[in-house]
Structures are given as structure tokens and as C-alpha cells.
C-alpha positions as CSV (number, residue, x, y, z in Angstrom):
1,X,30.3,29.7,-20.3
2,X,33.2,29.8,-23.0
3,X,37.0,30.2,-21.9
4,X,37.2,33.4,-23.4
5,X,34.1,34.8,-21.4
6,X,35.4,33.0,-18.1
7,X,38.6,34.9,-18.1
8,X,37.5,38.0,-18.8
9,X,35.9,38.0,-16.2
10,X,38.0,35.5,-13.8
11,X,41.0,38.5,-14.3
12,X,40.1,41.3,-16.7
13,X,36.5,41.9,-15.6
14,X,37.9,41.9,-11.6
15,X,41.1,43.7,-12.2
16,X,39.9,46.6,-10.0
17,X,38.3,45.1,-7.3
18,X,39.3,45.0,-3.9
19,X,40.8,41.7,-2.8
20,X,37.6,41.6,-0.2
21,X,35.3,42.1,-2.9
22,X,36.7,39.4,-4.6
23,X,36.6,37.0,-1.9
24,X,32.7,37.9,-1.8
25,X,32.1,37.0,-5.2
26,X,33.8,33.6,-4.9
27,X,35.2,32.5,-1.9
28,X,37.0,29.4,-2.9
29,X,39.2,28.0,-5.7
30,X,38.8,30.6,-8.3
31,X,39.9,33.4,-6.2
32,X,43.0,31.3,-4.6
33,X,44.2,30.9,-8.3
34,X,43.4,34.3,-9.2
35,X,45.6,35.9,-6.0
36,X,48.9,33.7,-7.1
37,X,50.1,37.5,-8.7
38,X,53.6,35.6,-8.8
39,X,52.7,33.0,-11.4
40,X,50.8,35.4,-12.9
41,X,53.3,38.0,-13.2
42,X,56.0,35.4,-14.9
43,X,53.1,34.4,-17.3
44,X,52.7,37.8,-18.1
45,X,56.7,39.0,-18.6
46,X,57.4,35.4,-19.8
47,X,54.5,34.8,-22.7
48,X,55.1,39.0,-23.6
49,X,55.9,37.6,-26.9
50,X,53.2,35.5,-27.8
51,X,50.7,37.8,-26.6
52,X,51.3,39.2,-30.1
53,X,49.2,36.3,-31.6
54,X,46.1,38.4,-29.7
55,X,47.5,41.7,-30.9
56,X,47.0,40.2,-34.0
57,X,43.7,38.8,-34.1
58,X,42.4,42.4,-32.9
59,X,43.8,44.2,-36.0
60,X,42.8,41.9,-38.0
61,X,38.7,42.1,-36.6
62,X,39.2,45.7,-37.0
63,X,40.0,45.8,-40.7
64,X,37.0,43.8,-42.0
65,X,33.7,44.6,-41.2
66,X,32.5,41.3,-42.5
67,X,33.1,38.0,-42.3
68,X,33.9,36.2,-45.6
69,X,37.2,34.5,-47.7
70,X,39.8,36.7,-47.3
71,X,38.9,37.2,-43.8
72,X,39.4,33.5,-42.9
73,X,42.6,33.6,-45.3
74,X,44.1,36.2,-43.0
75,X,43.0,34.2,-40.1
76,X,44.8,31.0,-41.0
77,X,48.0,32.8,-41.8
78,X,47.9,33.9,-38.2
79,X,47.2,30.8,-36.8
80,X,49.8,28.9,-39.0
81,X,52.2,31.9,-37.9
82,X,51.6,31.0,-34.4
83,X,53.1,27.3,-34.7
84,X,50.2,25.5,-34.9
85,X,50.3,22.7,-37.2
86,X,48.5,23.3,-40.5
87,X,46.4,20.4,-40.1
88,X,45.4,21.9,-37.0
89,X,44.4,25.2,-38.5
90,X,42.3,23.7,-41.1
91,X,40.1,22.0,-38.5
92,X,39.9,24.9,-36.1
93,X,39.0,27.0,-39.6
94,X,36.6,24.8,-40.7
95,X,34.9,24.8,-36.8
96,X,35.1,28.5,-36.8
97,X,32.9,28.6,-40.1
98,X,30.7,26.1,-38.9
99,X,30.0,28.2,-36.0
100,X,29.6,30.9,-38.2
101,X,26.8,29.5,-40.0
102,X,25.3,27.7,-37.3
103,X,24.8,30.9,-35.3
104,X,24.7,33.3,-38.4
105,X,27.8,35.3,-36.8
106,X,28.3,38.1,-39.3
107,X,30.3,40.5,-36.8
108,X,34.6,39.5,-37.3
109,X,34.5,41.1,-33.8
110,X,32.9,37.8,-32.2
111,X,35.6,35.2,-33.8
112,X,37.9,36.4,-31.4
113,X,35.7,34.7,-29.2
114,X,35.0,31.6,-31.1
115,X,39.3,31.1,-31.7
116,X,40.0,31.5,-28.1
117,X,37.2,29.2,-27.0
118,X,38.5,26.7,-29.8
119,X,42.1,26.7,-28.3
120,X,40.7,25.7,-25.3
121,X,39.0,23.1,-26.6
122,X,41.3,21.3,-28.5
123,X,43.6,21.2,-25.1
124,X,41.1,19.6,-23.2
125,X,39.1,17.4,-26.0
126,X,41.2,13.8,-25.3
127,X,42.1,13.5,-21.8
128,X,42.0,15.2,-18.9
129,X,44.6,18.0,-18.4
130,X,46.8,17.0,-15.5
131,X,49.6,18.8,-15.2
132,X,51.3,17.6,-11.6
133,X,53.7,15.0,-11.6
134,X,53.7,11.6,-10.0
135,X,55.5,12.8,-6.9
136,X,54.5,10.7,-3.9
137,X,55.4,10.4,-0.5
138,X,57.6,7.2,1.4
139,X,58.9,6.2,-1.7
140,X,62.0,7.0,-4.2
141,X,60.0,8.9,-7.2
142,X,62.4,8.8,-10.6
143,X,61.7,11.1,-13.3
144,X,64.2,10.6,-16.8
145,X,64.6,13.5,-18.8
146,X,65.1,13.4,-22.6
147,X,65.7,16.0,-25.2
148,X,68.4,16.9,-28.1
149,X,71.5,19.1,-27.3
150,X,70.5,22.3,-26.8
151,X,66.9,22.3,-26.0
152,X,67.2,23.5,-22.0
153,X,67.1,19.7,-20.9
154,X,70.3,20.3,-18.4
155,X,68.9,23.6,-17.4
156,X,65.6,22.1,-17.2
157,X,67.3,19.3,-14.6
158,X,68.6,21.9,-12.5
159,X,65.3,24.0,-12.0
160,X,63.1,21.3,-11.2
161,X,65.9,19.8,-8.7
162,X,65.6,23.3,-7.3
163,X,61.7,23.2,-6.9
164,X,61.5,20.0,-5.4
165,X,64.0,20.9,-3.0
166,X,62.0,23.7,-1.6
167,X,59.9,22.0,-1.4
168,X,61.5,20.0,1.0
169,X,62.7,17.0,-0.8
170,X,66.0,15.1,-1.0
171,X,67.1,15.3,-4.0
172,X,70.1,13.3,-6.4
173,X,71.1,13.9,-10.0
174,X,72.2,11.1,-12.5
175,X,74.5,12.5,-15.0
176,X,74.0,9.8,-17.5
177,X,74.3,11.8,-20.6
178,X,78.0,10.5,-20.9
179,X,78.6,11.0,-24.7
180,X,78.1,15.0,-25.1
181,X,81.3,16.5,-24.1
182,X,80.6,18.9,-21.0
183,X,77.2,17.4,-19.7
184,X,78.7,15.7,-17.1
185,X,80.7,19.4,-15.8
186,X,77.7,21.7,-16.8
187,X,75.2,19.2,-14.8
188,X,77.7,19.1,-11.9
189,X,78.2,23.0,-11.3
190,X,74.6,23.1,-11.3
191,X,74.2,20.7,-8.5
192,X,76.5,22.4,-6.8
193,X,74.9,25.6,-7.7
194,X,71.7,24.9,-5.9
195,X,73.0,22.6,-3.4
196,X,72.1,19.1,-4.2
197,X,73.9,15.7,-4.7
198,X,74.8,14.3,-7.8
199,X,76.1,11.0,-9.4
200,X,78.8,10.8,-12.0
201,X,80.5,8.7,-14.8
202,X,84.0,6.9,-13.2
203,X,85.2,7.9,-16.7
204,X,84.4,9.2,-20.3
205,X,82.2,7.7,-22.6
206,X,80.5,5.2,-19.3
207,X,77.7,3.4,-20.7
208,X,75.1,5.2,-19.4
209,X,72.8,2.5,-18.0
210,X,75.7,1.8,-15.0
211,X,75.9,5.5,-13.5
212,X,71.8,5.5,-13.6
213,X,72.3,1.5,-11.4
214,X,75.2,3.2,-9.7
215,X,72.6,6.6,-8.7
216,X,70.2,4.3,-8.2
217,X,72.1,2.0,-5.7
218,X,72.9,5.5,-4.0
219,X,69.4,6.9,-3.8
220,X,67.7,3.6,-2.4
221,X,70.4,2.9,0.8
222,X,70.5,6.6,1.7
223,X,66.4,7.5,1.5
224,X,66.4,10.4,-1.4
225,X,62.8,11.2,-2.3
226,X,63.8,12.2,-5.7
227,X,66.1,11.2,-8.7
228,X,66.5,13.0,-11.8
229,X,68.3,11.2,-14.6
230,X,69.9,13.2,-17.4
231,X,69.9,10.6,-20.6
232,X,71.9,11.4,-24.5
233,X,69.7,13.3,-27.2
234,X,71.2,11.5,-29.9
235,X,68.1,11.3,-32.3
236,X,70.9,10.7,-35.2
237,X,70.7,6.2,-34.3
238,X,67.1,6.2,-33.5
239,X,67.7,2.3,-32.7
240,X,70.7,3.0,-30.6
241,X,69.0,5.3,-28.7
242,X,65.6,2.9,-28.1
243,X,68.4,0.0,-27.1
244,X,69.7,2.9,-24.7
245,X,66.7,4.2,-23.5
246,X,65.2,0.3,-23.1
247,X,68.3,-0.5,-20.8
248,X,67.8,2.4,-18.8
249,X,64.3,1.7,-17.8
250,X,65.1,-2.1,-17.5
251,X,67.6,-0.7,-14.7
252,X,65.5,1.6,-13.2
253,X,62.8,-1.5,-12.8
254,X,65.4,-3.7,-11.0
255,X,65.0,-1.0,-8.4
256,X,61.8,0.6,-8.0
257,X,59.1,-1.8,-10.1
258,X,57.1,1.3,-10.4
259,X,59.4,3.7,-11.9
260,X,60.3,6.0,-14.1
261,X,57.1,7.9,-12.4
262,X,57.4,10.5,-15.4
263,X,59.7,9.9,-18.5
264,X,60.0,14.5,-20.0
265,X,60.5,15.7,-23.0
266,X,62.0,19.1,-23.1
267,X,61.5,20.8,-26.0
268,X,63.0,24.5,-26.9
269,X,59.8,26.3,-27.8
270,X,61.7,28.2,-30.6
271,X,62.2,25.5,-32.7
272,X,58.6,25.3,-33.5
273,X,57.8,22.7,-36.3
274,X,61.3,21.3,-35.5
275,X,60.2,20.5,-32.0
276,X,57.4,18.5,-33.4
277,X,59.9,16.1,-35.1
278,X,61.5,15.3,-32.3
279,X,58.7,14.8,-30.2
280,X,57.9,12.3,-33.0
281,X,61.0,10.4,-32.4
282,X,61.4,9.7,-28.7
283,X,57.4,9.0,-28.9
284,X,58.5,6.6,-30.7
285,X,61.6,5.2,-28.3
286,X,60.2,5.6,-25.3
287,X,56.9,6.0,-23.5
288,X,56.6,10.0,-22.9
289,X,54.5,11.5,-19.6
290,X,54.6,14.8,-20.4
291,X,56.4,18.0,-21.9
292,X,58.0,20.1,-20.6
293,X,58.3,23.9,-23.1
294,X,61.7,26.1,-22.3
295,X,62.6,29.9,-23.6
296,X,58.9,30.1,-24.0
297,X,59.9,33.9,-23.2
298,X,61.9,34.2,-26.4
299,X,59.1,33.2,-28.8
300,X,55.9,34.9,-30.1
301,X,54.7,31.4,-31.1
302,X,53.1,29.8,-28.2
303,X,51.0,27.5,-30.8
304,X,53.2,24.7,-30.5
305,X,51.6,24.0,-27.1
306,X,48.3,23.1,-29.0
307,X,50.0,21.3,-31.7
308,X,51.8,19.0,-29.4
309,X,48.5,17.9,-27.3
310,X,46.8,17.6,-31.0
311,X,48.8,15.2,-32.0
312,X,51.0,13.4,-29.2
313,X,47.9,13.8,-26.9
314,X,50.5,14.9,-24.2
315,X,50.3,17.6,-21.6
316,X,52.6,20.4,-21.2
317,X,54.1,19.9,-17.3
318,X,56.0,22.8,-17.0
319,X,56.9,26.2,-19.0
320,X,60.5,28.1,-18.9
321,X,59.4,31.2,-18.7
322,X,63.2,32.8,-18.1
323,X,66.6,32.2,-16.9
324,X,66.0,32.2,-13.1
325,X,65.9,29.1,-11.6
326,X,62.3,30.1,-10.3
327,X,61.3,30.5,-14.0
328,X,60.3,26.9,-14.7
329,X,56.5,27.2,-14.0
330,X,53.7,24.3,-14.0
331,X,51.7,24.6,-16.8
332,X,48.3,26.6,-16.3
333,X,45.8,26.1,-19.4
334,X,43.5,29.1,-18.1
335,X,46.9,31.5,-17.7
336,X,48.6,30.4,-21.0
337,X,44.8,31.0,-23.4
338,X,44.4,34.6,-21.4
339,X,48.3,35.7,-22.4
340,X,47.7,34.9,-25.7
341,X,44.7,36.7,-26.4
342,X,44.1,39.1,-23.7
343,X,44.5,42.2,-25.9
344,X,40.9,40.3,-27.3
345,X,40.1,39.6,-23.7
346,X,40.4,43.2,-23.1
347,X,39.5,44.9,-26.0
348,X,36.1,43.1,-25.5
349,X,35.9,44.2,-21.7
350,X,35.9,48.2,-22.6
């Protein structure tokens, strides 16, 4: 069964059953994901926007009654529209028509379908999608967190210190982005904010590396489960940074052989195309675990998630669905393809 026929009927085809009735039909993992209403409610206010991209594959199967050039012309205009990389929308065009022919699809009304089930596919072709982090038990995890100025990484910081510490954890911040004026204050009020312990610069303009051995030396003698390291987006001396970067981790080793445990790039999900030239560069400086995608909630183009695991075969960890501090939700593949196309979804379940 395709993605797009599995969640139409994993949320629209079982939208008015009983919660008992649901349980019948699948007693086990489908229907525990499909009661978490809270994820799925901030998916559904948060990706509001991009749900346009399904809005607009609708109309556009409504105006042709055929399939042929200027259908697929439209169709590509969306999908560019959307943020996906054009060399992405030439191959999922060229699957779409190969489909098309294979099965002699005449109907516009099935490529829905076929675009939906593509998006899918292309997420999931190279690896396996794992979106937890390396969070264990008995140990001090260390996750660094890089990003330009602006892109949500201090915000970003602050929610996940948040979610790990409801979840129970003890957690400490490094405030070693020590050459943007006011990351060291902004970081600190959050910390204070949401109650947990931070480590800052003796003085402006610290090389970096010593507060992360200084938060490190902290973390190790006093048992914190977590540390968070804030590092400098300066993408303007890519060497400088991969010296900086390459000193850090050295540091980090000293301490914990294993670590960092996850190395984040936030990205703002407005900047499209622009966010894809940065992931270039700290891909490039440093070995990346994941993504993590804010102010998803202010964007209609929620193609950059596919461009990003096209080419940087990296997963998406987390999405920042709002301003909350709850807002900073772990990725969910299944969630993400049904807010983008559920008018499709839906339209197809009447």
C-alpha cells in the first residue's frame, strides 16, 4: 500500500470512528500514533501554511481532464514553488511520467496519488529514517548546535533543554557562541527562563573552545545527563570556523571519547534555497547528525525537508512548529506527507 492510501485511511478514512472501534481495527502501534491528538494538532496549526502545496495540486487536477505537457509544466512549477530543489523536481517529474506510462494513468486525478507517494519515497530511499537522538542513560550525552545568526539555533537550545528536562534529565548549557554580541545574555535568560544551569564566557570575545572544557569540567564532576553547546554561525571564514569547530570536538573528546552524540543544524525553514547553502557549508566543517527545521509555521514551502534528505542524506530531528517552548516537535514523516496533501488525502476520501 502507497503513503497516500495509508493515511487516508490511518487518519482521514477513521476520522469518525469511535476510539473503541479504532482499537478493534488495530490494536497496537498504528492506533497509539494515531491517538497522540496533541502532536497532531501542532502539525495541523503549525504546517497550516504548507498545506497549500495540497490545495494546489487539487486545483490543478481539477482544471485538466487529461494528462499531457502543460499539465506536467504546471506541476513542476508547484513543486519548484514548494522549495524543492529543481533537480529534485526533474526526477520526481520524470518518475511521475514513467508511471504514467507504465500503468497508462490518463486520469490527472490519480497523480495526486503518484506525487504524494513519490515524496515519501524519496525520504526514505537512502537510509533508514531515525529521527530520535542518541540520548542514553548513565552517561553525560553532548549534543553541539550550529547554525547562522538568526536561524532559531538559541531558541532552538532553549526548547530542547526544556524537553529533556521533563523529561527528567539534568540539564547544562554552554554558551560558547562568544563573538555575536548578546548570545551570551539571550542564552542566559533562557536558562533561567526554564529553569536550568548554564555556563558562561569569564569575558568577551573567550575563545570558545575554553567555556565548552570549562562546561564540560562542570557537567562531568556534578553528574548532568545532558549538555547543550551553543557554537558561532560565522559561515563568512569557512576555515576559521572548521579550525573552531575542530577544537571544539577535540575538547569535547578529552572528556567523553564518545561524544558529540549529535552535532544539529538549525535551519530557518523560510529561507528555503538559502538554507540549502548553508547546510552545504557546515557539511562541509563538521560531521552533521541531523536537522533540525524552525518557523516551519510561517512558511507554505515545506519542500525543503525533501531537498535536504536528497541531497545531504540527513534526517530532519525536530520541527518548530511555533513560539511556545512545547512547539519544537520530533519529526514525523507520516504527519508531515498528510499536512501537505491532505486536501488530496481528503478530496480523494469523499
Amino acid at each position: 500500500m502507497g503513503i497516500f492510501k495509508r493515511l487516508k485511511e490511518k487518519w482521514f478514512g477513521r476520522k469518525d470512528k469511535s476510539v473503541e472501534e479504532l482499537t478493534e481495527l488495530n490494536e497496537q502501534k498504528e492506533v497509539k500514533k494515531l491517538l497522540k491528538s496533541k502532536d497532531m494538532e501542532k502539525y495541523e496549526t503549525g504546517l497550516s501554511k504548507s498545506s497549500s502545496f495540497g490545495k494546489k495540486l487539487l486545483e490543478l487536477q481539477n482544471k485538466y481532464t487529461k494528462i499531457d505537457e502543460d499539465y506536467f509544466d504546471e506541476l513542476e512549477e508547484i513543486l519548484i514553488m514548494s522549495d524543492i530543489n529543481t533537480e529534485l523536481v526533474f526526477k520526481i517529474i520524470e518518475k511521475i511520467k514513467k508511471e504514467v506510462k507504465t500503468n497508462n494513468i490518463d486520469d490527472p486525478k490519480l497523480i495526486g496519488e503518484i506525487v504524494a507517494d513519490q515524496m515519501f519515497l524519496i525520504y526514505t530511499n537512502k537510509t533508514i529514517v531515525n529521527t530520535t537522538l542518541d540520548i542514553k542513560n548513565d552517561r553525560l550525552n553532548v549534543i553541539v548546535m550550529v547554525g547562522v545568526n538568526g536561524s532559531g539555533k538559541t531558541t532552538s537550545i532553549a526548547k530542547l533543554a526544556y524537553k529533556y528536562k521533563q523529561l527528567g534529565k539534568k540539564v547544562i548549557i554552554a554558551a560558547a557562541d562568544t563573538f555575536r554580541a548578546g548570545a551570551v545574555n539571550q542564552l542566559d535568560v533562557w536558562a533561567q527562563r526554564i529553569g536550568v544551569d548554564i555556563v558562561k564566557p569569564d569575558k568577551e570575545g573567550q575563545d570558545p573552545s575554553s567555556v565548552v572544557y570549562k562546561s564540560l569540567d562542570v557537567a562531568t564532576k556534578n553528574d548532568y545527563d545532558l549538555l547543550i553547546i551553543d557554537t558561532a554561525g560565522r559561515l563568512q571564514n569557512k576555515i576559521n570556523l572548521m579550525k573552531e569547530l575542530e577544537k571544539m570536538f577535540s575538547v569535547i573528546r578529552k572528556f567523553v571519547e564518545s561524544a558529540p552524540h549529535e552535532a544539529l543544524l538549525v535551519l530557518d525553514g523560510t529561507t528555503g534555497q538559502n538554507g540549502l547553502s548553508q547546510a552545504r557549508v557546515f557539511k562541509e566543517v563538521c560531521e552533521l547528525s541531523g536537522i533540525i527545521l524552525t518557523k516551519m509555521d510561517g512558511t507554505s514551502k515545506g519542500g525543503i525537508v525533501l531537498s535536504i534528505k536528497d541531497e545531504f542524506d540527513l534526517n530532519v530531528k525536530f520541527l518548530g512548529l511555533g513560539e511556545k517552548l512545547d512547539d519544537l516537535k520530533e519529526f514525523d514523516l507520516d504527519m508531515f506527507i498528510y499536512q501537505m496533501t491532505k486536501d488530496l488525502i481528503e478530496a480523494d476520501g469523499k
